[in-house]
DOFI-21555 format. One record per residue: residue in one letter; x, y, z of N, C-alpha, C in turn. Coordinates in steps of 0.1 Angstrom, whole numbers, padded with zeros to 4 digits, always signed. Example, Ala and Ser with C-alpha at 12.3 -4.5 7.8 and 13.67 -1.06 7.14 Angstrom:
2
A+0132-0057+0078+0123-0045+0078+0132-0033+0078S+0128-0022+0071+0137-0011+0071+0129+0000+0079
REM end
This chain:
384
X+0008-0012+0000+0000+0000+0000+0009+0012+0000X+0008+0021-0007+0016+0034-0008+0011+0043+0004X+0025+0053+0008+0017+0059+0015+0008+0069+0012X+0002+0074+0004-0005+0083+0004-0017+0076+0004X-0019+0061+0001-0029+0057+0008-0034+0052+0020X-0020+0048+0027-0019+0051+0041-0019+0061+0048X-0020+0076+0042-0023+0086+0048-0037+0087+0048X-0043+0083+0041-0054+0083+0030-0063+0074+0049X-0058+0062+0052-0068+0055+0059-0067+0060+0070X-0056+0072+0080-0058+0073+0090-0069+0079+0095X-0077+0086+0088-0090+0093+0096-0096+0082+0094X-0097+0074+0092-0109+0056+0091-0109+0051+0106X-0117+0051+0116-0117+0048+0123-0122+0031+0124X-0119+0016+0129-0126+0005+0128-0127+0000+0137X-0137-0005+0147-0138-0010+0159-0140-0029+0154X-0132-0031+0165-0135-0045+0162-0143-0050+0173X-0153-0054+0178-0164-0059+0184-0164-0076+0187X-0161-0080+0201-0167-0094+0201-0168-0093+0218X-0171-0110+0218-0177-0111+0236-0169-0112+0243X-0158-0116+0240-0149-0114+0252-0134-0108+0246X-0123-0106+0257-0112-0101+0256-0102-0111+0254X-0105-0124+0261-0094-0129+0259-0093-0135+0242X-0112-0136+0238-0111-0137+0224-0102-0130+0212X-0107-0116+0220-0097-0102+0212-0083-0105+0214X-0079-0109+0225-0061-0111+0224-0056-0120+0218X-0063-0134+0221-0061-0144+0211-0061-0146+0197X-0075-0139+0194-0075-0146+0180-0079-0131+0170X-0081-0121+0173-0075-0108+0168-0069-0097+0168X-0057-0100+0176-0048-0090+0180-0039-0090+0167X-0040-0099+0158-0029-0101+0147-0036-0094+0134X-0050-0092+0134-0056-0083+0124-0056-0070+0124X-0059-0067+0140-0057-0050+0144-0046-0049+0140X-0035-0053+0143-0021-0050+0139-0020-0050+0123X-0028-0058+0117-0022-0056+0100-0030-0044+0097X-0043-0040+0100-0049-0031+0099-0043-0017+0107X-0039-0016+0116-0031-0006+0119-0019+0000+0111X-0011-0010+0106+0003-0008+0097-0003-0004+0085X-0017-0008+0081-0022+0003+0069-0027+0015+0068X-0024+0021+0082-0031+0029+0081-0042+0036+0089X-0051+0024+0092-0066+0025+0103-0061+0029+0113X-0073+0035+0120-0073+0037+0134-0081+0028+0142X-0074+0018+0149-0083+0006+0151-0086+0005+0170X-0100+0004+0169-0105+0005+0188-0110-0011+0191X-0109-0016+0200-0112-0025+0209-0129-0022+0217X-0140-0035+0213-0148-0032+0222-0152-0045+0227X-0153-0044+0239-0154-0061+0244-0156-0057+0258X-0163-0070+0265-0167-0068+0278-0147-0072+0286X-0150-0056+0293-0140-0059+0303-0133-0075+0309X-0122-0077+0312-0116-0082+0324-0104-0080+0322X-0095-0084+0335-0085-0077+0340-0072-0082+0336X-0072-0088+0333-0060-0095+0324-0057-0091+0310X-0071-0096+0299-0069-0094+0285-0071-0080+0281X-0077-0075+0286-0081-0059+0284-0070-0048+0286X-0062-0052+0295-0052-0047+0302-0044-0046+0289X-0040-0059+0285-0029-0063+0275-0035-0055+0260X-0041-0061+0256-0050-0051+0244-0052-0036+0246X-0050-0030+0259-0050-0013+0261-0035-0013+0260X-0028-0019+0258-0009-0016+0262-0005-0007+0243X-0018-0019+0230-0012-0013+0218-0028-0003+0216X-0038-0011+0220-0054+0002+0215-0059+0002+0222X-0069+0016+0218-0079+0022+0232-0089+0007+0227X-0093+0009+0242-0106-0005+0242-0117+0000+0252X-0130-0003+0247-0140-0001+0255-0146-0011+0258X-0150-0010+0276-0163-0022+0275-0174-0023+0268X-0179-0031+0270-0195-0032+0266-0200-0046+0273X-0209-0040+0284-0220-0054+0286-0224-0063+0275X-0217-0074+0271-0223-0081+0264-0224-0098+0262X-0233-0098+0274-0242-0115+0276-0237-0126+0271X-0232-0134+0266-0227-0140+0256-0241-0154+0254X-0247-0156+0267-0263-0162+0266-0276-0157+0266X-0272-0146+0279-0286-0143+0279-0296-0138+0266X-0309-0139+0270-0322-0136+0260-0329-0128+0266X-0323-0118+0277-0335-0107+0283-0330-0097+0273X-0345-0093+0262-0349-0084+0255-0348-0070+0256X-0350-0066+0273-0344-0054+0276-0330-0049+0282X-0325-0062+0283-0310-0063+0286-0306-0061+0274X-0308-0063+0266-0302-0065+0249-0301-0051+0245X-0313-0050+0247-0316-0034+0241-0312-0024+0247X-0304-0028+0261-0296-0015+0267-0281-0017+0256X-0278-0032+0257-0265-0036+0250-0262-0025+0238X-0277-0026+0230-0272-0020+0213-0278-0005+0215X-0282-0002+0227-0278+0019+0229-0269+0018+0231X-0259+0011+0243-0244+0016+0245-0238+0012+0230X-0238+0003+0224-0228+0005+0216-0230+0017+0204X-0245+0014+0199-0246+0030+0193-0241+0042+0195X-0240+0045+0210-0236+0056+0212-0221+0053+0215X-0218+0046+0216-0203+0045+0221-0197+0048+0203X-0205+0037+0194-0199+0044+0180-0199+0057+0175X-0210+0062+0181-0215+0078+0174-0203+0084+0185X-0198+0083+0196-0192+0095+0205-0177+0090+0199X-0173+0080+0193-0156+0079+0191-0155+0076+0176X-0170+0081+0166-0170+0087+0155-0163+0075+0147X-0167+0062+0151-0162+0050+0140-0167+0051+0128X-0160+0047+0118-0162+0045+0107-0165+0030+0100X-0165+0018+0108-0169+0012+0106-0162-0003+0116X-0174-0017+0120-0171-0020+0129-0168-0037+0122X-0160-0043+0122-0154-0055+0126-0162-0066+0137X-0170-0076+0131-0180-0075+0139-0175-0096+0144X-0179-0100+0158-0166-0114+0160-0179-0123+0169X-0184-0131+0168-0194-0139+0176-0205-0137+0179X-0220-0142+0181-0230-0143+0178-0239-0131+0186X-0236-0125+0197-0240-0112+0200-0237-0099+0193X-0225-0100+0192-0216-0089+0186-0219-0092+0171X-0225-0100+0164-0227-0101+0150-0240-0093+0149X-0246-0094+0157-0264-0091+0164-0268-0078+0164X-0259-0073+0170-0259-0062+0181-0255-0051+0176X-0237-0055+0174-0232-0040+0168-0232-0042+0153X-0237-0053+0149-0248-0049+0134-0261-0037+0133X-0274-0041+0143-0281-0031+0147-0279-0022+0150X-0269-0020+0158-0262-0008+0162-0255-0001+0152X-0250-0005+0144-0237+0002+0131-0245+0009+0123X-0265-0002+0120-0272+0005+0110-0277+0023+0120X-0279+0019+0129-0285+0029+0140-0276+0042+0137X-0262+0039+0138-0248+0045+0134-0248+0055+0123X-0255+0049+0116-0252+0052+0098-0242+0051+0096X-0236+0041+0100-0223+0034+0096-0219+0020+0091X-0208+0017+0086-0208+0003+0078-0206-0008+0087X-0210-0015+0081-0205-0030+0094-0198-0045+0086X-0190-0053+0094-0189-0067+0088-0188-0073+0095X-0200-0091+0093-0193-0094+0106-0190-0114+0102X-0184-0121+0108-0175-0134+0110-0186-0141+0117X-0192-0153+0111-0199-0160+0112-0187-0172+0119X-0179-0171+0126-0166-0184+0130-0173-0196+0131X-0186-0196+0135-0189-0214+0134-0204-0211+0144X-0213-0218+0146-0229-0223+0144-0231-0222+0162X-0225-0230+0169-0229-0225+0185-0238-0237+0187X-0236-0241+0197-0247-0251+0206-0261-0248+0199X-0268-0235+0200-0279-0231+0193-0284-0241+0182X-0273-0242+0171-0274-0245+0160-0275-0259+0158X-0268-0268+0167-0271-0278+0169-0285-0286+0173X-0292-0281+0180-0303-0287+0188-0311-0272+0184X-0321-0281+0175-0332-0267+0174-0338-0268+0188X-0344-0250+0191-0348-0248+0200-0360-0235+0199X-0363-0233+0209-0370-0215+0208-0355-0209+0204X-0343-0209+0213-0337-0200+0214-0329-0200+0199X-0329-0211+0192-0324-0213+0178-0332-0207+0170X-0343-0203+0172-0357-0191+0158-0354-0178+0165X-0354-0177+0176-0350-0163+0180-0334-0154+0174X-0324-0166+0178-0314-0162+0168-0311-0160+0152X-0315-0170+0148-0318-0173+0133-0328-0154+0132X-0338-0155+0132-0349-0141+0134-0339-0130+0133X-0329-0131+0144-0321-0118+0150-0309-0116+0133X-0303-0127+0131-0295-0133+0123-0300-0123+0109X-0314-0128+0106-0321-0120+0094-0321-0109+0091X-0323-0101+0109-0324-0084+0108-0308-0082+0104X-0303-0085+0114-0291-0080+0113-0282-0081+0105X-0279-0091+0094-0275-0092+0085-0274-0086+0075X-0289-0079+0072-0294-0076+0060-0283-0060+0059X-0280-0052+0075-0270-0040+0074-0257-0043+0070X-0254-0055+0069-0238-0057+0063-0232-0059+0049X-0222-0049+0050-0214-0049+0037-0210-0063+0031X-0209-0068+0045-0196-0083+0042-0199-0096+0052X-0204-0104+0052-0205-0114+0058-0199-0130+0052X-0188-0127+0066-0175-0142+0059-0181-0150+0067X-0181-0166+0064-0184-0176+0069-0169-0182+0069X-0167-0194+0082-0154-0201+0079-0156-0216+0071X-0169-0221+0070-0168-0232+0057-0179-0229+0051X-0181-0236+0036-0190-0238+0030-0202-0241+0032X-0205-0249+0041-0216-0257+0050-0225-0244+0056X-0214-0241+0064-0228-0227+0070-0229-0215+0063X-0221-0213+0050-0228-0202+0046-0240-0206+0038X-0238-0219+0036-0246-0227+0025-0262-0228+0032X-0261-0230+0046-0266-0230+0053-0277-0220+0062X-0272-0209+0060-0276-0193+0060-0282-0185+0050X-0278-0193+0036-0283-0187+0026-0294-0192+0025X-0297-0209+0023-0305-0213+0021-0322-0209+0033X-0315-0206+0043-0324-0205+0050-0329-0193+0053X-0320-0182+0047-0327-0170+0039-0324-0162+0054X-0314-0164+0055-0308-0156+0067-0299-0142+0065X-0294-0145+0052-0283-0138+0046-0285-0139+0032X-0284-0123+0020-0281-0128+0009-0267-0132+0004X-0267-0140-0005-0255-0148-0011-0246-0136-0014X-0253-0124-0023-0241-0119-0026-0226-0107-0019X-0231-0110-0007-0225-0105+0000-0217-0115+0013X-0217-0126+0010-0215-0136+0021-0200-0140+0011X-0190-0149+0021-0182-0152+0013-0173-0158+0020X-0165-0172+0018-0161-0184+0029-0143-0180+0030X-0141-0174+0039-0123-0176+0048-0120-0185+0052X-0109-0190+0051-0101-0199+0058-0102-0197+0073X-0110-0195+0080-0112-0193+0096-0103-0178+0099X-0096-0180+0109-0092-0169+0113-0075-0170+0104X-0074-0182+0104-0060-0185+0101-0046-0186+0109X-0036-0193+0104-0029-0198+0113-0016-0186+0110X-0009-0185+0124+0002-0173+0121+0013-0186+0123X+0020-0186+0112+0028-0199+0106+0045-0193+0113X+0043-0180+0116+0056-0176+0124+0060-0183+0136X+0047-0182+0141+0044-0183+0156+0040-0202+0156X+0035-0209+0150+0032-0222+0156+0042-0230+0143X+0054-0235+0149+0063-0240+0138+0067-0254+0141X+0071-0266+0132+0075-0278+0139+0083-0280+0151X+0084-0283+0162+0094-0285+0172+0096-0295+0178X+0108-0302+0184+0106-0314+0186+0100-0314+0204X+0095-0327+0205+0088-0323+0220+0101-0320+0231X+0094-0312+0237+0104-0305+0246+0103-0311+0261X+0092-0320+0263+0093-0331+0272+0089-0344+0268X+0100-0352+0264+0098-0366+0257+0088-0374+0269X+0085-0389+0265+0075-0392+0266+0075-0405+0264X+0080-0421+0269+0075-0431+0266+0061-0432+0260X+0048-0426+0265+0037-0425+0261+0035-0420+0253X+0021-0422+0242+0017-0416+0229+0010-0404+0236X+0005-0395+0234-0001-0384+0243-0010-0375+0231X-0022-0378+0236-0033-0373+0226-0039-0363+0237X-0040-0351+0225-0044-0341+0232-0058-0336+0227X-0067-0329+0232-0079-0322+0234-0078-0310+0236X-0082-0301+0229-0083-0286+0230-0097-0280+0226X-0103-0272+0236-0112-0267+0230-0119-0263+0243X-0131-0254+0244-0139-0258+0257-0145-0266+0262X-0151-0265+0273-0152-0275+0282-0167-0279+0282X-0171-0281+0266-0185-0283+0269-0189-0295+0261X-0199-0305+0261-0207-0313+0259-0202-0313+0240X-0208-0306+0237-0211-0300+0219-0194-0304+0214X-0188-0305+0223-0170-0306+0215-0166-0320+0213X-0178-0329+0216-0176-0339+0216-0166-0347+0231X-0169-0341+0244-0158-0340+0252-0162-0357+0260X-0176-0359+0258-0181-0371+0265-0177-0384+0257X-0178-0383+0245-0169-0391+0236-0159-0395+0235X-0149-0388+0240-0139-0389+0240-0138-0396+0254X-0140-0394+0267-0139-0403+0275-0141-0414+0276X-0155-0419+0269-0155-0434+0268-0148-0437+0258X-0144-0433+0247-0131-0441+0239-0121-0438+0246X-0116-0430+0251-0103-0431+0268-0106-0444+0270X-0116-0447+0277-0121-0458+0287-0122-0470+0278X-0117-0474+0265-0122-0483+0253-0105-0488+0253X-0099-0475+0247-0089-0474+0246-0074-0483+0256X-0079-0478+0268-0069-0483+0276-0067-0494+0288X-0083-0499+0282-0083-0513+0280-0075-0523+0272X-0068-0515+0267-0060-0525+0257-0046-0523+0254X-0043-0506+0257-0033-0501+0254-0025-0493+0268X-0017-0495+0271-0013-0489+0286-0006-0478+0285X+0005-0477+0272+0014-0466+0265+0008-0454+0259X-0002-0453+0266-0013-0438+0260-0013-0426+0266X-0012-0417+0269-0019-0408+0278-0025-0395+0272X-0038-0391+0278-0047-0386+0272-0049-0369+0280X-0050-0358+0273-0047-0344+0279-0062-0339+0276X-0063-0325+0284-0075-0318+0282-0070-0306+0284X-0071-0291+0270-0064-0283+0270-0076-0275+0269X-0085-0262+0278-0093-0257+0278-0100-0249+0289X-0109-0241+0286-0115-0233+0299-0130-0240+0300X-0126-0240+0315-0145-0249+0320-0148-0238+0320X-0164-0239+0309-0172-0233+0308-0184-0227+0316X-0191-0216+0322-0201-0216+0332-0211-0211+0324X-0212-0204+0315-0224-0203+0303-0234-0211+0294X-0223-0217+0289-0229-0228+0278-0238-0238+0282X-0248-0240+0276-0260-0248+0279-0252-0268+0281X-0246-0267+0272-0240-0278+0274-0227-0282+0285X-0227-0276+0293-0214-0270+0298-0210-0286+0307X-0196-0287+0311-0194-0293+0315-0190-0295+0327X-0194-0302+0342-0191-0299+0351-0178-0301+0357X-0172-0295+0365-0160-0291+0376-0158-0302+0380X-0169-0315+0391-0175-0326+0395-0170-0337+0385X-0176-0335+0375-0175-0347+0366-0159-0343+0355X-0154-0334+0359-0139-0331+0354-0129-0339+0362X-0131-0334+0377-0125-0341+0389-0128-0355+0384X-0137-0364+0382-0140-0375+0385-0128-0385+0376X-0131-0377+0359-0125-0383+0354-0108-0383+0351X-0101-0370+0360-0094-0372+0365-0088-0381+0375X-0097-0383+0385-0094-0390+0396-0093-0407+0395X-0103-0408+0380-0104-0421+0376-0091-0426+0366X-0080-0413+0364-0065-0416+0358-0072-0417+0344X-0078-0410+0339-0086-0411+0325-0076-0401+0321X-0078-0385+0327-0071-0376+0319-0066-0368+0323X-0055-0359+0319-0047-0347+0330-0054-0336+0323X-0057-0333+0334-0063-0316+0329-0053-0304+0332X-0051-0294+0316-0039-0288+0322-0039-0273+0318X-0055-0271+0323-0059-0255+0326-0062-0250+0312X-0061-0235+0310-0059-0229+0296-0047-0221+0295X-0046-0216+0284-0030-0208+0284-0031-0202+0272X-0018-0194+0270-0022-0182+0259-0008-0187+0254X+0000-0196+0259+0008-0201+0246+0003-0218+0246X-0006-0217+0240-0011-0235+0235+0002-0242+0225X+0012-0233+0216+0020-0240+0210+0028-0250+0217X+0034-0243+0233+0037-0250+0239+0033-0264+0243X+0021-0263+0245+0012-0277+0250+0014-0283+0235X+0009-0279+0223+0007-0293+0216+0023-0295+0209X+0034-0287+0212+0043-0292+0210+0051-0308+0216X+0045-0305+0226+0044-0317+0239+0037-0333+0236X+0027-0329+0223+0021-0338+0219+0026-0348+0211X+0018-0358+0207+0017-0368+0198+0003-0367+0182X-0005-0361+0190-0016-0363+0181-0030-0356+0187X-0037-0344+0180-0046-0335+0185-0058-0344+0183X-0068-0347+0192-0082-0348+0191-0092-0336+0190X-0102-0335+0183-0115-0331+0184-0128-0337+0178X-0135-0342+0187-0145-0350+0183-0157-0341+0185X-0157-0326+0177-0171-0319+0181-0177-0324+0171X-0194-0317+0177-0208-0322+0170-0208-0310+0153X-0200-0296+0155-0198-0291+0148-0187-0280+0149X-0185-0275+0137-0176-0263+0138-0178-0253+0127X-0171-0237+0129-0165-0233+0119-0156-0233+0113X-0146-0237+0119-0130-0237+0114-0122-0238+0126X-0118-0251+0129-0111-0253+0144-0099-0248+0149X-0093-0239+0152-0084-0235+0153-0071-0246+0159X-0075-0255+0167-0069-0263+0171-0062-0274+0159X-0071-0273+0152-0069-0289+0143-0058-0279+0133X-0062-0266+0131-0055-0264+0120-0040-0256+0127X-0035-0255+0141-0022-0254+0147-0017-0262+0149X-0026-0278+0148-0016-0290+0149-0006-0289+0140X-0019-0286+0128-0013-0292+0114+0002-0281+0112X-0002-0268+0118+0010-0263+0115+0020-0268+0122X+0023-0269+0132+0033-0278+0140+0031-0295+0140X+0029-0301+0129+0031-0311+0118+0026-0319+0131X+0015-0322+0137+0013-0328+0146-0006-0338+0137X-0007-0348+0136-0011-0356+0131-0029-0352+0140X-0041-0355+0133-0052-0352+0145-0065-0364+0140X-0072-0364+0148-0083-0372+0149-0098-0357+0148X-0108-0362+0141-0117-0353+0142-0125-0360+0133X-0138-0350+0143-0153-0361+0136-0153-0351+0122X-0164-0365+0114-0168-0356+0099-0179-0349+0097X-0173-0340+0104-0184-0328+0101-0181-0314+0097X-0189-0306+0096-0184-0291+0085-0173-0286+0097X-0165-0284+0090-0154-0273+0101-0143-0287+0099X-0147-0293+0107-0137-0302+0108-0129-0308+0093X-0143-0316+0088-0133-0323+0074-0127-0311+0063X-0131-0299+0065-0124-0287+0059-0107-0294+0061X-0106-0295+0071-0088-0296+0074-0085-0307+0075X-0091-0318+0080-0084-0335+0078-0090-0344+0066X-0080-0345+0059-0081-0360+0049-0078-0365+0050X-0089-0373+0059-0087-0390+0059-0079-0396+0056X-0072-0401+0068-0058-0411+0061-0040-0401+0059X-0044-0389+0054-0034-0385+0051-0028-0374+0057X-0038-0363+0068-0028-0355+0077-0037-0361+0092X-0045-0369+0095-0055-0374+0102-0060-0388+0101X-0075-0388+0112-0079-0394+0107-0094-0389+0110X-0108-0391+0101-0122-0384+0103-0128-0397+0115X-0134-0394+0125-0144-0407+0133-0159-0402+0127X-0168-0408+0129-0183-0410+0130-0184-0397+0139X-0195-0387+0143-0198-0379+0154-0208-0384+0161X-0204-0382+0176-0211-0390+0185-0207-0404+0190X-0198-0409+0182-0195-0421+0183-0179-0423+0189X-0185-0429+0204-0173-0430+0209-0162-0441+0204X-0168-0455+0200-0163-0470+0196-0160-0461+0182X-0162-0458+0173-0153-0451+0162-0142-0442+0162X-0144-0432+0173-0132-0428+0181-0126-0437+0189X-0123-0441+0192-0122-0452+0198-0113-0460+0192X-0116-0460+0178-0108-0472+0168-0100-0467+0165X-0104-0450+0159-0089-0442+0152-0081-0437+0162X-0081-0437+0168-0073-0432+0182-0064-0445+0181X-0074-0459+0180-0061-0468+0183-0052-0474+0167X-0061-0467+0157-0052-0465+0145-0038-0462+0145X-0040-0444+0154-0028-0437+0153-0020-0441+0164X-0025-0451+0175-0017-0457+0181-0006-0468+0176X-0012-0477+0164-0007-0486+0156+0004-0482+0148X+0004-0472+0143+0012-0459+0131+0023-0464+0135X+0035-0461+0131+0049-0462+0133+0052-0446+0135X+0060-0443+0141+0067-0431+0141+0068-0427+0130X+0075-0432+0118+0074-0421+0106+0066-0420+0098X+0057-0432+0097+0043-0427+0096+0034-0416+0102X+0036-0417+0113+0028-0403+0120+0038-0390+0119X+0048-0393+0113+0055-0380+0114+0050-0374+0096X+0052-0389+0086+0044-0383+0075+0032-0376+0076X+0021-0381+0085+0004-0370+0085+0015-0360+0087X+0018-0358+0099+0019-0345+0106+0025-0334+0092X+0038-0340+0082+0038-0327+0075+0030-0328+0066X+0022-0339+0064+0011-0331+0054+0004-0325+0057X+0001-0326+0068-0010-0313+0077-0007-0299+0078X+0011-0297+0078+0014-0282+0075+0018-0283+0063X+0018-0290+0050+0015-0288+0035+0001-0284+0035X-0010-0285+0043-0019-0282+0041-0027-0264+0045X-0020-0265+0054-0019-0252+0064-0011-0242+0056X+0001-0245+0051+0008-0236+0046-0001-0234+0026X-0006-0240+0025-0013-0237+0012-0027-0230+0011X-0034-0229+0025-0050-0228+0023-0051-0221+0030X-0045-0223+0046-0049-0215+0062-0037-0204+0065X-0029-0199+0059-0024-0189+0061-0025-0175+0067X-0025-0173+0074-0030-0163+0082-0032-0152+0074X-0020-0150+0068-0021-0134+0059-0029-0135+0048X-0034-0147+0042-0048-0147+0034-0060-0140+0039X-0063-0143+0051-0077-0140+0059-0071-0119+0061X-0059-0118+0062-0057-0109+0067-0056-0096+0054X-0057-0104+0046-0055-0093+0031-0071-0097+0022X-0072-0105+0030-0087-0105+0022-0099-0092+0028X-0092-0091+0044-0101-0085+0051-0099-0067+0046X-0085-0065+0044-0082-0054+0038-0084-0053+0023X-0089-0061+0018-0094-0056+0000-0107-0053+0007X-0116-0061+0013-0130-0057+0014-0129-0043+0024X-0119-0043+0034-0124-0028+0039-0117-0014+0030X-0109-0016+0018-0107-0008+0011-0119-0005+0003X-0126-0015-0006-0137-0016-0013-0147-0009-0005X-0153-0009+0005-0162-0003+0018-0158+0009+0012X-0143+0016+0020-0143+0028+0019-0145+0036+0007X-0142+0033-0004-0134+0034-0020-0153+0036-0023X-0163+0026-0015-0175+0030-0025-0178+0042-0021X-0178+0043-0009-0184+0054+0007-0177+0066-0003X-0166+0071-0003-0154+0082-0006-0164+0085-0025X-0164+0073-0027-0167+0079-0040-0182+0087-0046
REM end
């Protein structure tokens, strides 16, 4: 970008909007930054806490915002999308970056309220979407309105945009499928384990709820090592207190105490943990684009995952993984003891095809230059 069109973007203000902070530190602190180096003036709005907020104010101004990540009180909501309204109209945004199912909702309604532009990241479907419900038409309903104000609506696979269009949630011509968030290929690189390991060591990452397939996986644990003693099986994640499916503290303890699995908290350098690995599991009921499956692959680490949208996006069967049945623990169960069977340089072949795969498709600076042609395009119509 020349500078005179980087002179060009600094009066562009762009807030990026989602539910939480530690989301914003993790998985978009690398877009503010590319969007900043062009230029933008980029703000932070996310419900407070003391840790990630802190860290995210050290490079941009950040504002709270109450925002529920469950609740359905209608007047609660509708305080939500005046603050952010006004919060856009008083720091004069020019347009908002929009990151998870309230914030897609909200500071949509809000951006139109604004008379300002909006985009927002469909990353994957939510318990909701799973198990119709009341609360699944009330979303879906919300999904309709708020949609209809957006410039740009990216989906991370083909399934749910396919899936949104069809169901007349969204029009097609403004929807359009990213490689997820993408993987920063600097940052997650092959390494050898840094604590060796007689044992194969299958790891789990994700939250701590039901929908990730997390009950699945214990009874193939429990299938599993019945037979095989050289295993050991990890849980890398934050217990959940929201999610309808959520998983209890009680029954975490248990299955620790039953020598099933080490639980080993959450962290903000995960490269470390799956460096430590043998082989990533995820046996969710669905996804958008797993962020886990696709950091294995970049640190050439071999994965298991059920076949479903999100997931078979990144494992072919046989060749950087392996796909299970969803729901089904004896099928997990089996491939688990597949990649138990593998030889060493067998599983070291998945593993680089998994970052042949990563390095061609999930690139981080794909998602990251795609996001900057479409907010050039935004402005370029706006200016003209």
């Amino acid at each position: 970008m020349s500078s005179n069109s980087s002179n060009a973007n600094e009066c562009k203000k762009i807030a990026i909007v989602i539910n939480s902070s530690w989301a914003a530190y993790n998985f978009r602190l690398n877009l503010a930054r590319s969007l900043k180096r062009h230029g933008y003036k980029v703000v932070f709005i996310a419900p407070y806490d003391q840790k990630y907020s802190a860290l995210i104010a050290f490079e941009f101004d950040f504002f709270n915002i109450n925002l529920d990540p469950q609740g359905l009180n209608p007047i609660y909501d509708l305080k939500t999308i005046m603050s952010l309204f006004l919060l856009l109209k008083e720091e004069s945004v020019d347009l908002t970056l929009n990151f998870s199912v309230k914030a897609n909702i909200y500071s949509s309604i809000a951006s139109r309220l604004a008379n300002i532009s909006c985009m927002s990241n469909i990353s994957g479907l939510g318990t909701v979407f799973i198990k119709e419900s009341f609360a699944t038409k009330v979303v879906k309903h919300l999904y309709k309105i708020s949609l209809g104000f957006n410039e740009r609506v990216f989906f991370q696979n083909k399934s749910d945009k396919e899936l949104f269009v069809d169901s007349d949630l969204v029009l097609e011509k403004v929807t359009e499928v990213l490689p997820g968030s993408g993987v920063d290929l600097n940052k997650f690189i092959p390494v050898k384990k840094r604590m060796p390991s007689k044992n194969l060591v299958f790891l789990f990452i994700g939250r701590l709820i039901k929908d990730k397939g997390l009950l699945e996986y214990i009874e193939a644990i429990k299938m599993v090592k019945q037979k095989h003693d050289n295993v050991e099986f990890q849980i890398l994640g934050t217990l959940e207190n929201l999610n309808a499916t959520v998983i209890s503290e009680q029954a975490l303890r248990g299955w620790i105490g039953a020598g099933l699995v080490s639980y080993l908290g959450s962290t903000d350098s995960v490269e470390n943990v799956i460096s430590n690995c043998d082989c990533v599991v995820l046996p969710s009921y669905r996804e958008g684009l797993p962020r886990s499956l696709l950091e294995a692959g970049a640190m050439e680490k071999p994965v298991i995952a059920t076949d479903v949208s999100g997931c078979s996006d990144v494992v072919d069967d046989g060749i950087n993984g392996f796909l299970c049945k969803v729901k089904n623990s004896q099928d997990l169960a089996d491939k688990i003891t597949l990649m138990i069977n593998l030889t060493d340089d067998q599983r070291s072949i998945m593993g680089k095809a998994g970052r042949a795969k990563v390095l061609e498709k999930f690139d981080e600076n794909i998602v990251l230059n795609r996001y900057l042609m479409c907010i050039d395009l935004v402005f370029h119509k706006k200016d003209s």
